[in-house]
C-alpha positions as CSV (number, residue, x, y, z in Angstrom):
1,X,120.3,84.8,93.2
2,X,118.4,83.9,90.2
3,X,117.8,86.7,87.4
4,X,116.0,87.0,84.1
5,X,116.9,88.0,80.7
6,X,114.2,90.1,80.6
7,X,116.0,92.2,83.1
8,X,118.4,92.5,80.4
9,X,116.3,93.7,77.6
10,X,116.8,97.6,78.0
11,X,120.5,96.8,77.1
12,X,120.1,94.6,73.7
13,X,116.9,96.6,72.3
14,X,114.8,93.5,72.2
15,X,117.1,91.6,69.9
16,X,115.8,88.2,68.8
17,X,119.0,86.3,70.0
18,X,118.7,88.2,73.3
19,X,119.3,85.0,75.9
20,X,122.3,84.2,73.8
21,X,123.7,87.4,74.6
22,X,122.4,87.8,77.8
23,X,124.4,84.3,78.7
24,X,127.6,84.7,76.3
25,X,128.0,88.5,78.5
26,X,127.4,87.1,82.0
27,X,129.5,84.2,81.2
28,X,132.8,86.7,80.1
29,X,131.8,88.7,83.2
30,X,132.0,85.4,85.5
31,X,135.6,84.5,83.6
32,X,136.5,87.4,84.6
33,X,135.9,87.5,88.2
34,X,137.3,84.1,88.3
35,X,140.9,85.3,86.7
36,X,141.1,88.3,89.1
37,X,139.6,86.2,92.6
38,X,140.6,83.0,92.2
39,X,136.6,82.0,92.7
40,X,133.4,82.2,91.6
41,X,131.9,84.9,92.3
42,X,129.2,84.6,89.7
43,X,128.1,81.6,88.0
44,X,125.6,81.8,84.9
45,X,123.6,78.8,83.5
46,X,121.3,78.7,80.7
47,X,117.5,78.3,82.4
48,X,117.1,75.5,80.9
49,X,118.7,73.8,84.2
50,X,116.1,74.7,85.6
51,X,112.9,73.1,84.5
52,X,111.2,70.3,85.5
53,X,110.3,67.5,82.6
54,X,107.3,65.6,82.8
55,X,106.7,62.3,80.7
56,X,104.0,59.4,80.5
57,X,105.8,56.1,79.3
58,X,104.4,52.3,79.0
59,X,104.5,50.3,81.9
60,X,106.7,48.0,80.3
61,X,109.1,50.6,79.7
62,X,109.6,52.4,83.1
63,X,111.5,49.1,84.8
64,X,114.2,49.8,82.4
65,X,114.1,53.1,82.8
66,X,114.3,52.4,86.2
67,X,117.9,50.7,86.1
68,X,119.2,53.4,83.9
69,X,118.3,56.9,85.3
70,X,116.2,55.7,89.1
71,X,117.7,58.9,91.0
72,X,116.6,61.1,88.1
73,X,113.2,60.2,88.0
74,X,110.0,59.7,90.1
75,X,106.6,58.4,89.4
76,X,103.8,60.7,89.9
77,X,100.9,59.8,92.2
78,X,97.8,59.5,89.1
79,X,94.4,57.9,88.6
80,X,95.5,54.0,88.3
81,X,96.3,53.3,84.4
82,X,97.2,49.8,83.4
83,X,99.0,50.4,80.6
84,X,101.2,53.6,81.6
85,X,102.8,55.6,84.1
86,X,103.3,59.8,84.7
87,X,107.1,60.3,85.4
88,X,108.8,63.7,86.8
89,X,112.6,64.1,85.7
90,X,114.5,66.1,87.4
C-alpha cells in the first residue's frame, strides 16, 4: 500500500519539513515492528523511488551509456533526430 504525506498533515500542522517527519516517524514505527516480529511488517521509502526520469542525450553519448547502465534505461519511441535520443530511466 502506498500512502502520502499529505495524509499526514493533520498531525505536523503543515510544518515545512513535513516529509522528513512523515518518513523519520514511519521509519521508527517499521524498526519497531521489526524488533518485536522478526519481519517487516512496514517498509517506508522516500517517494523519490518512485519517479520516473526522463533525459535527451547526444547520439554519440547513449552507446556508452549503453554499456554502463543498459537495464536501467530505455530509448523512447520519438520523431527521428540525428543528433540525439529521448531516454526513460528507471
Amino acid at each position: 500500500m502506498l500512502i502520502s504525506v499529505d495524509d499526514f498533515a493533520h498531525i505536523f500542522n503543515n510544518s515545512q519539513d513535513m516529509d522528513q517527519k512523515v518518513l523519520a516517524a514511519l521509519m521508527m514505527i517499521e524498526k519497531d515492528y521489526f524488533s518485536k516480529y522478526g519481519f517487516h511488517v512496514l517498509t517506508a521509502r522516500p517517494k523519490k523511488l518512485f519517479l520516473n526520469v526522463f533525459a535527451k542525450v547526444a547520439t554519440v553519448e547513449v552507446e556508452g551509456l549503453l554499456k554502463k547502465y543498459d537495464k536501467a534505461i530505455s530509448i523512447l519511441p520519438t520523431m527521428f533526430s540525428p543528433t540525439s535520443l529521448s531516454l526513460r530511466l528507471t
